[in-house]
N, C-alpha and C positions, 0 to 999 in steps of 0.2 A: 471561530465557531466551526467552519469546515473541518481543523485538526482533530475536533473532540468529536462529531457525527462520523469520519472517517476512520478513529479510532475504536467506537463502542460498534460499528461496523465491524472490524475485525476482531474486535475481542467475542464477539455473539456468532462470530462463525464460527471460529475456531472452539467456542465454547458448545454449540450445537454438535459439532459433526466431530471433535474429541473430547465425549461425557466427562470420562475419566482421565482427564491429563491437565492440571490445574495451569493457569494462565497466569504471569508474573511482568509486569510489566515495571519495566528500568527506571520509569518516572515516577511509580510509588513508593521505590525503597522498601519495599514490602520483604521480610527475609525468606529464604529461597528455603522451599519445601523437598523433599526427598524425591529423587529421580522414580518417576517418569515425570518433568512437565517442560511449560512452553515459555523461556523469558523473551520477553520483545521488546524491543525501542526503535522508536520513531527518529531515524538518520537522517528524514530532509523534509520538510515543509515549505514550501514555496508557490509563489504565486507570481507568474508572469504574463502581461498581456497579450491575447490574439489579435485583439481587433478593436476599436476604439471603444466597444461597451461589452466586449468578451474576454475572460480571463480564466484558464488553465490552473487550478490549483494540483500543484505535484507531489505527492506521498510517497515517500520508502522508508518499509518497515526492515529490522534485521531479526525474524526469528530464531531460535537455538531451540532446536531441540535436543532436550536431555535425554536421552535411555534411561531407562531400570536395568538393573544388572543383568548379563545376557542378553540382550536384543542391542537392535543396532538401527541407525539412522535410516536406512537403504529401506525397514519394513512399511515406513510412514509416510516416504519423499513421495510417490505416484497419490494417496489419496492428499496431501498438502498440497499438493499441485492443480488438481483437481477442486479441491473446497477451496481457496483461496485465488483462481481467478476471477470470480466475479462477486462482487460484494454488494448489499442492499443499503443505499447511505441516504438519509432522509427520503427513504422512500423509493430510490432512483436505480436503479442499476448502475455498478458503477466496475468495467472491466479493467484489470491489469494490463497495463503495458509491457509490464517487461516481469518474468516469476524464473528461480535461478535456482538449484542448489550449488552451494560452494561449500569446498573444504578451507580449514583453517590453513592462513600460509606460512604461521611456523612449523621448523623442525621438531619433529616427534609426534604430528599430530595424530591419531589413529585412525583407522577406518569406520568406526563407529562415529565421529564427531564430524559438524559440519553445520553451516544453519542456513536459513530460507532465507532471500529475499524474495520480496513483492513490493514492486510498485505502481501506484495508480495516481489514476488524472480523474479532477473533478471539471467542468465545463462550469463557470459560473459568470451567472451576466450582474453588469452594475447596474443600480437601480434609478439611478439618474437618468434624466433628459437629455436628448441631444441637441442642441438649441442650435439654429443659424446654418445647418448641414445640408447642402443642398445639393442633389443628384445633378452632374453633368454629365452632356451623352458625346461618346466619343466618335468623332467623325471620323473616314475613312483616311487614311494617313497617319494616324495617332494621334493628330490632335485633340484638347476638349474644345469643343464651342460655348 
């Protein structure tokens, strides 16, 4: 559930704040529409625990932005940087840890090509009890008592 609310999370940014630049995402198969637009896929879903009822869900997305003939990657990187660090995910504010442009590392790539990453963490607690957990207090030395 977190992947889908962290997904329609970035498709309704990226869909607000660029009207005009159609949004394609790699899991629909959807056929790719004429340049200007945005294909994205979801590289890493994961979830690791903090704390015995706290868990880190981690997100990175890979987007491509396409150009229209004549223009170039460099005019969009500063506002995609900008819309895309902080996302509203079931209601939450949810900030990017780590937001990148990259060039492609094959040979021949051009200056115009390149795509976003962003990635983000969700904080999500288990909704279980913790049964039998008992605070002990640490004495001077290190001991617990």
């Amino acid at each position: 559930m977190p992947t889908q609310y962290i997904t329609d999370a970035l498709a309704f940014r990226l869909n607000s704040s660029f009207p005009g630049i159609p949004l394609i995402f790699k899991e629909d198969a959807v056929p790719i529409s004429a340049p200007p637009y945005f294909h994205t896929e979801l590289t890493l879903a994961e979830i690791e625990p903090v704390s015995q009822r706290r868990y880190a869900a981690r997100f990175r997305f890979r987007i491509v932005y396409v150009p229209a003939a004549g223009q170039s990657v460099a005019e969009i990187m500063d506002e995609m940087l900008e819309a895309l660090t902080v996302l509203a995910v079931d209601g939450r504010p949810c900030r990017a840890v780590s937001v990148a442009w990259e060039r492609p590392e094959e040979e021949g790539g051009t200056e115009r090509e390149g795509y976003f990453r962003a990635e983000y963490v969700l904080q999500l607690l288990n909704e279980q009890t913790e049964e039998g957990v008992k605070m002990q207090i640490l004495q001077q030395g290190g001991h617990l008592k």
